[in-house]
matplotlib code that plots the C-alpha trace (Angstrom):
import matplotlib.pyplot as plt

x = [0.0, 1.3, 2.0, -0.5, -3.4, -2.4, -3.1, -6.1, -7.3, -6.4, -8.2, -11.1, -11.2, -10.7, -13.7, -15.5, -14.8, -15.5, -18.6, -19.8, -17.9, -20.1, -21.7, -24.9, -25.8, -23.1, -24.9, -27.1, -30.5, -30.5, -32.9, -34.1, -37.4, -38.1, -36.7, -34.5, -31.4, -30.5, -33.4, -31.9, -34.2, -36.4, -39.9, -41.0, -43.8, -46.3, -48.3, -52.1, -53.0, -51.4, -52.8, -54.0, -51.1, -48.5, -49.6, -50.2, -47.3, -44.4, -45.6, -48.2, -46.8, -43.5, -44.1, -42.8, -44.1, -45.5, -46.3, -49.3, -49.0, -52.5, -54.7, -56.8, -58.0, -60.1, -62.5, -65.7, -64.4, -61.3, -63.3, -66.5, -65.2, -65.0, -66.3, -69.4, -70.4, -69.7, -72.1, -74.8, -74.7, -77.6, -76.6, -78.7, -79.8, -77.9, -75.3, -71.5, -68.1, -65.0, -62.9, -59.2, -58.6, -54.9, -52.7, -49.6, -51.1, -51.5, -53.0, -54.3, -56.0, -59.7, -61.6, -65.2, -68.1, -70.0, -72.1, -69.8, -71.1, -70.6, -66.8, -66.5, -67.7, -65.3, -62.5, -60.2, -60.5, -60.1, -57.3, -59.4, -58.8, -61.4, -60.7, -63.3, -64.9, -66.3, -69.8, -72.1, -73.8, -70.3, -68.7, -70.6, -67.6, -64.7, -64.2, -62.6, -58.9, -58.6, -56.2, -57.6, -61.2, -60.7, -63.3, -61.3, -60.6, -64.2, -65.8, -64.6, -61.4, -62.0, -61.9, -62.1, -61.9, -61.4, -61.1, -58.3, -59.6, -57.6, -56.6, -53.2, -50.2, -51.2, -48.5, -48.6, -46.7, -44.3, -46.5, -47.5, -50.6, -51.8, -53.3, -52.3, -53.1, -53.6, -53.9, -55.4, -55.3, -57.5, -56.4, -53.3, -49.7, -48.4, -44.9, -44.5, -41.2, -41.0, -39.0, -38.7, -39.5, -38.0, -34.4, -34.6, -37.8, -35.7, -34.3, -37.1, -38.5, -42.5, -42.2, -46.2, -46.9, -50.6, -51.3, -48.5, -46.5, -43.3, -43.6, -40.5, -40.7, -41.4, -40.3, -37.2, -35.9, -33.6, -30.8, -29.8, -33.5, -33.7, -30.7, -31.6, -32.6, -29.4, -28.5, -32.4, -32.4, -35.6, -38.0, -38.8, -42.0, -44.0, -47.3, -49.6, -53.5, -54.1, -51.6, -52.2, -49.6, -49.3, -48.6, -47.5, -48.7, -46.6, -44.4, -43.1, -44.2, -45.0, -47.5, -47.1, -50.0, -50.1, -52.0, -55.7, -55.7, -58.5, -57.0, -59.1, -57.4, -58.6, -57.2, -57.6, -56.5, -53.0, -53.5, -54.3, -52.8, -50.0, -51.7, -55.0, -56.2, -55.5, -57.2, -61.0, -59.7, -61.2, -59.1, -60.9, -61.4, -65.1, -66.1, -69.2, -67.3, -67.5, -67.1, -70.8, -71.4, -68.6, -68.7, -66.3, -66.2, -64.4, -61.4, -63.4, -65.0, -61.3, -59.9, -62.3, -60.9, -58.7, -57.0, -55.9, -54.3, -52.5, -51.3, -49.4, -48.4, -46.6, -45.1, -44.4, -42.4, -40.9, -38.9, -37.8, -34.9, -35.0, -38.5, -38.5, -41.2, -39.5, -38.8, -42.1, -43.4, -40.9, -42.4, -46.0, -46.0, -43.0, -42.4, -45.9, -45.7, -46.3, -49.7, -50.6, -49.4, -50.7, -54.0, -53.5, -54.1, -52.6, -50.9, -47.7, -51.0, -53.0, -49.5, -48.6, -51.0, -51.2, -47.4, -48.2, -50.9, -48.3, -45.2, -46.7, -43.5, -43.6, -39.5, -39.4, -39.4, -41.7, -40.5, -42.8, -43.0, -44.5, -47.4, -47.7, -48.9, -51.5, -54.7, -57.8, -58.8, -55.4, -56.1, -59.4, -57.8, -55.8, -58.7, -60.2, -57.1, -56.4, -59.9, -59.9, -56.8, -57.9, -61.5, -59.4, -57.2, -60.3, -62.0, -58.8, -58.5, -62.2, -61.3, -59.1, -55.6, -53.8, -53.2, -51.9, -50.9, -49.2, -46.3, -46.9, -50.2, -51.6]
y = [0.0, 3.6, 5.4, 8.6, 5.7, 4.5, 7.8, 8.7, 4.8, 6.1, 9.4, 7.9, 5.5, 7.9, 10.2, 7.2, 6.4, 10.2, 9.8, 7.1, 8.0, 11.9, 12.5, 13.4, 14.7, 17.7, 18.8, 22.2, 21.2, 18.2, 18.3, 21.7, 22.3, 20.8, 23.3, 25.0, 24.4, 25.0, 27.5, 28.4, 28.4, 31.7, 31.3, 33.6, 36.2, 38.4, 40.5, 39.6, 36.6, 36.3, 35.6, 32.2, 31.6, 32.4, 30.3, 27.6, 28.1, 29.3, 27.7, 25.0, 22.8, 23.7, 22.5, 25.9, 27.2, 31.0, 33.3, 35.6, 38.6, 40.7, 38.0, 36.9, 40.6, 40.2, 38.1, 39.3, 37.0, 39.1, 41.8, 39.9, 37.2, 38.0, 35.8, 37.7, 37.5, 33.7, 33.4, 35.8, 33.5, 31.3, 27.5, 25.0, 22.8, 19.8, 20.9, 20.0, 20.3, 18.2, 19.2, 17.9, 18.3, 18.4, 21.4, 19.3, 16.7, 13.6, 11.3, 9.1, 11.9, 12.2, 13.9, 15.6, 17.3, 20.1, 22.9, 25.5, 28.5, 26.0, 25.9, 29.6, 30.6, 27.9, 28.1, 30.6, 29.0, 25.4, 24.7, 23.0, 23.5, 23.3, 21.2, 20.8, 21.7, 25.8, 25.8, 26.0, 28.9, 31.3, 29.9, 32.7, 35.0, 33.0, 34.5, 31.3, 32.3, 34.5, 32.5, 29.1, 30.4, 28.2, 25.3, 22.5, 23.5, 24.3, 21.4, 18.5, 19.2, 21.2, 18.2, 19.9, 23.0, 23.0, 25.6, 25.5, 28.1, 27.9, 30.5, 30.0, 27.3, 24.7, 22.4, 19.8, 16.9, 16.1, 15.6, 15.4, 15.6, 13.6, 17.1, 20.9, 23.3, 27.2, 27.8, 31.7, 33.0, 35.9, 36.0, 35.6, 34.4, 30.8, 29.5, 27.0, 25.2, 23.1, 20.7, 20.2, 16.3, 16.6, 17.1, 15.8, 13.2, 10.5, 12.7, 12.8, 9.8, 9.5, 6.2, 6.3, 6.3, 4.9, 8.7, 10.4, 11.6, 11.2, 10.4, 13.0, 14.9, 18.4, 20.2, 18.5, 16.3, 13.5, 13.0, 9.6, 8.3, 10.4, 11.0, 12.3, 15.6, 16.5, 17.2, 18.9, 22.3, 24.5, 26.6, 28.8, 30.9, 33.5, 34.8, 37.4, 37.4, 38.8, 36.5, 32.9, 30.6, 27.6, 24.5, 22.1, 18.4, 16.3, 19.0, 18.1, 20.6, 21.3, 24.5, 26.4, 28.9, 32.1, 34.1, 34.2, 32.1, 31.1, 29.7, 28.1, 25.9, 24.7, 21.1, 20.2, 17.6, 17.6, 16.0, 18.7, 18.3, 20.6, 21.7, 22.6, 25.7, 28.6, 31.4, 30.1, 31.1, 34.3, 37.2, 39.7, 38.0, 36.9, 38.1, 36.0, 32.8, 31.4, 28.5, 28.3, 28.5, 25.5, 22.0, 19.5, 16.2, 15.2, 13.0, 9.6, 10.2, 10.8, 7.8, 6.2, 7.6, 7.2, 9.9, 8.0, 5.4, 8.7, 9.8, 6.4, 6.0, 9.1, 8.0, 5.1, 6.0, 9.1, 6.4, 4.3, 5.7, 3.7, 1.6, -0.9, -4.1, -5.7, -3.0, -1.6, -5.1, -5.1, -1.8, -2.5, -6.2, -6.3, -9.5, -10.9, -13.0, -16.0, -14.9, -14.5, -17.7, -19.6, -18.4, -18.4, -14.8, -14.1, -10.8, -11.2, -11.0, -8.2, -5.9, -6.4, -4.8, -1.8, -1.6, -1.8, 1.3, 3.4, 2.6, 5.1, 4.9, 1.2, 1.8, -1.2, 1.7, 4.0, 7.9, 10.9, 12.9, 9.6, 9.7, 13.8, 12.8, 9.3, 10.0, 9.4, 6.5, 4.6, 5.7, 4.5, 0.9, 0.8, 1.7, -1.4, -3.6, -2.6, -3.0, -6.9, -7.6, -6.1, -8.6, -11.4, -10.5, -9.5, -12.6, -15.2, -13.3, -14.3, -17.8, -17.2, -17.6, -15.2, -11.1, -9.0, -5.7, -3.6, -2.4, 1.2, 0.7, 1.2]
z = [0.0, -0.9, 2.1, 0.9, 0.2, 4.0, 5.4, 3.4, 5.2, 8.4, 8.5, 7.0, 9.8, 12.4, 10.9, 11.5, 15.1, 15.9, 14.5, 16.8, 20.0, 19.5, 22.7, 21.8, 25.3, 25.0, 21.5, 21.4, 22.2, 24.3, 26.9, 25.4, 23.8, 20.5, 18.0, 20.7, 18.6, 15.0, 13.8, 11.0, 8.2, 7.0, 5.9, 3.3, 4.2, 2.4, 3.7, 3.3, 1.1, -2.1, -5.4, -6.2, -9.0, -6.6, -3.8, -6.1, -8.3, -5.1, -2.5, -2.5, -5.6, -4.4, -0.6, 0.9, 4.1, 3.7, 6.3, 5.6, 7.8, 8.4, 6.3, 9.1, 9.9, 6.3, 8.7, 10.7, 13.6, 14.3, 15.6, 16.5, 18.1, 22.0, 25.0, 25.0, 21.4, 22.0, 24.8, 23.2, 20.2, 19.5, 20.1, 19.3, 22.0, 22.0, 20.6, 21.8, 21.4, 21.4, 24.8, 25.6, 29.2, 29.3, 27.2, 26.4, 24.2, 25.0, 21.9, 25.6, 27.6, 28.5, 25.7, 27.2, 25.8, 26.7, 25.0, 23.3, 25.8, 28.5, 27.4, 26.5, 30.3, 32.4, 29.9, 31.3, 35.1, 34.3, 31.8, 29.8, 25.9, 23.1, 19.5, 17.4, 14.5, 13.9, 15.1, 12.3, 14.0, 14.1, 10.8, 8.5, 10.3, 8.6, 4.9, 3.2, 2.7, -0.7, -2.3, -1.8, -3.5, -6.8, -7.9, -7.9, -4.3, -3.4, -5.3, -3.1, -2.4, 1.2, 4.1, 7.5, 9.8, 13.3, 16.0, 18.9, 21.0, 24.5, 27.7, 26.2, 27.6, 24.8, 23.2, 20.5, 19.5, 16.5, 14.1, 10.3, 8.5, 5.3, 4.2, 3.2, 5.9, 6.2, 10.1, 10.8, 14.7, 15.8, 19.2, 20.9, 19.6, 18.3, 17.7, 15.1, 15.0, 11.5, 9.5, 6.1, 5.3, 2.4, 3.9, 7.3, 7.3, 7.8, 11.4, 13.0, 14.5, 13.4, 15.8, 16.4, 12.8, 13.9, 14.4, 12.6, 15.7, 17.5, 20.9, 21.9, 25.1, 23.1, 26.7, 26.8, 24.2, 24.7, 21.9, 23.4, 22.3, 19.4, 17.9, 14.3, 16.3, 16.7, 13.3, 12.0, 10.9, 12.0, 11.4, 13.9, 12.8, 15.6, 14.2, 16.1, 15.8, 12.5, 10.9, 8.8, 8.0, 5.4, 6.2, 3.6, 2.9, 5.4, 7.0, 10.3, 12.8, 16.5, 17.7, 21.1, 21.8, 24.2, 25.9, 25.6, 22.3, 19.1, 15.4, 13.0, 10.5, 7.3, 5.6, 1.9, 0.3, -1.1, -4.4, -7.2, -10.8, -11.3, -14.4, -12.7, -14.6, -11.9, -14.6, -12.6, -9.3, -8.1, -9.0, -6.7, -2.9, -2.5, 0.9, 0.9, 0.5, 4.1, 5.7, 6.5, 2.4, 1.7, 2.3, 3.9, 3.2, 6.5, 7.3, 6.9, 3.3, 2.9, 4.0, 1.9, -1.0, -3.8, -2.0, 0.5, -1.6, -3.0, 0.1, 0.9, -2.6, -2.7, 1.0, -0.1, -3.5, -2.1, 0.2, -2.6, -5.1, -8.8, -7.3, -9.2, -8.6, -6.2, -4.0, -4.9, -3.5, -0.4, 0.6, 0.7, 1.9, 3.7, 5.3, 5.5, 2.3, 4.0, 5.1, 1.9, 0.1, 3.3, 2.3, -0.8, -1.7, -5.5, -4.4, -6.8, -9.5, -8.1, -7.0, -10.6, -11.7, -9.5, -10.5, -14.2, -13.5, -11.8, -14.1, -16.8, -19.2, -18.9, -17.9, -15.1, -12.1, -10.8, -9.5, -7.9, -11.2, -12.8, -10.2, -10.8, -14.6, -13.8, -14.9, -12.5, -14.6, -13.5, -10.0, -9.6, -11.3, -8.2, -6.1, -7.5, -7.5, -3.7, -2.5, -4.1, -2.1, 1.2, 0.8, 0.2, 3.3, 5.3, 4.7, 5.0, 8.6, 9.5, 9.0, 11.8, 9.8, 11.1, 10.9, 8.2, 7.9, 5.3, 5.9, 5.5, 6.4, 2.9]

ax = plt.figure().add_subplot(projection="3d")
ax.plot(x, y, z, "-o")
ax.set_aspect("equal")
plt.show()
């Protein structure tokens, strides 16, 4: 061996041993705050909404976080929307809301109900914090955001609102959600600390993917159980009342909320063609477009979907470099072939043929920008492809042969 080629050997291995002798507890951030550390990353801002071709175009295809200074102040609710206007307001009887009785989430604690003035008069005293839907009987004061008044939003695409209304102290978990997200506040402030999945997805530990979460300490987070941390560059973003901010599809973020505080966020669903025609958006904000005069479909009708098939697709491939069948089949099935050919399922058949739908230039592999360009009538195949496996699983399981589950829970 040359003697340079020895030394190059010998650095190379002593980068190496560095690398696993770091002491992760001596690293910024460790047993800090999630997001303490690191929060280096701007988010652009505007001030007001934007036009619909530039959130599209900038942010939303792009999967950029925006910051939309002053846009919720277009709203009746950030002026109307005090404690007394709440309790004046005309409930029906009957009617409830969804109450979480602890302000650090816990995806295990005690969720109540109780009429919404019920909540609105007991909420500052008792630490309890509402999440729940907008009453239908206040949601005429929410003007749909400006730049998310285009059909092929409004016309199916829109799945829920909900209110987080709160005497301030509230903190959320690590999370991600299946969805896009613009989240308005008309009282109080909210920190947001975020990570881009794109660059450090595979940092942060989603380890309760059942929900979507990580189960890190968010008050004080522990390098030595999740390590990845260490090495995540945030986001950081503060917005007041008045302010909105966009959340994209499957962002990894965390929310703190102070003083006396009320958001409302709005979810859509993620997948729009990139080519969508943006010219039938409204160009001049429709101030009559509110969420009482707009439907959602809701998170079930959703799931239900060929949306959701999307969702874990996308997951799935975004994972994968050159996915190819096998890997493709790896990734879904995972190790519980034998279940299948025990029972005699013909998966290598029907996951064929959802790979045959996907793999649009018949190449052998399948890649993001491939999926961008499938047609709904190749979705809806796959729909019908996936629904004839999961009877045939469904129904060698009620024959009591055993459990299967995909492995990205597709």
């Amino acid at each position: 061996m040359k003697l340079e080629t020895y030394y190059i050997a010998l650095i190379g291995f002593s980068v190496l041993i560095l690398a696993y002798s770091r002491d992760l507890t001596l690293e910024p951030g460790h047993l800090k705050p999630f997001g303490i550390s690191k929060s280096t990353q701007i988010c652009d801002e505007v001030d007001k909404f934007p036009q619909p071709d530039v959130f599209f175009g900038e942010y939303l295809f792009k999967k950029r976080p925006l910051v939309m200074r002053n846009a919720a102040k277009l709203s009746p609710a950030f002026k109307t929307w005090t404690d007394d206007y709440f309790l004046q307001a005309n409930e029906p009887k009957n009617h409830v809301v969804s109450i979480e009785t602890e302000k650090k989430e816990n995806r295990q604690q005690e969720v109540r109900e109780m009429p919404f003035t019920e909540f609105v008069s007991i909420y500052n005293t008792s630490g309890i914090y509402m999440v729940n839907p907008v009453p239908t009987f206040i949601r005429k004061d929410i003007i749909l955001p400006c730049c998310m008044q285009c059909p092929f939003i409004v016309e199916g695409k829109l799945v829920e609102n909900i209110m987080w209304f709160s005497s301030g102290g509230t903190k959320s978990v690590v999370h991600t959600d299946s969805v896009d997200n613009v989240n308005c506040l008309y009282r109080g402030e909210k920190q947001f600390v975020m990570v881009d999945p794109d660059k450090y997805g595979d940092k942060v530990d989603i380890d309760h993917p059942e929900g979507s979460y990580s189960g890190v300490d968010v008050d004080s987070v522990d390098y030595t159980k999740y390590p990845g941390l260490a090495d995540v560059e945030f986001y950081t973003i503060n917005i007041t009342a008045g302010d909105c901010l966009f959340i994209p599809y499957k962002w990894i973020h965390q929310v703190r909320s102070f003083g006396s505080n009320l958001a409302v966020n709005i979810w859509w669903n993620h997948f729009i063609p990139k080519d969508v025609s943006l010219e039938s958006c409204n160009k001049e904000c429709d101030l009559g477009m509110t969420l009482k005069s707009v439907d959602f479909r809701g998170f079930d009708q959703v799931m239900e979907s060929v949306d959701a098939i999307k969702d874990h697709v996308y997951a799935l491939i975004s994972k994968l470099n050159n996915c190819d069948y096998p890997k493709f089949l790896h990734g879904l099935i995972g190790d519980d072939i034998k279940f299948l050919e025990d029972n005699k399922i013909p998966y290598d058949s029907l996951m064929k043929e959802i790979f045959k739908q996907m793999d649009v230039d018949n190449n052998g592999s399948i890649h993001e920008e491939e999926l961008d360009t499938m047609e709904d009538q190749r979705w809806e195949r796959v729909q019908q492809v996936m629904d004839q496996f999961s009877q045939l699983i469904k129904d060698a399981e009620s024959l009591d042969n055993g459990e299967f589950r995909f492995k990205d829970e597709l």
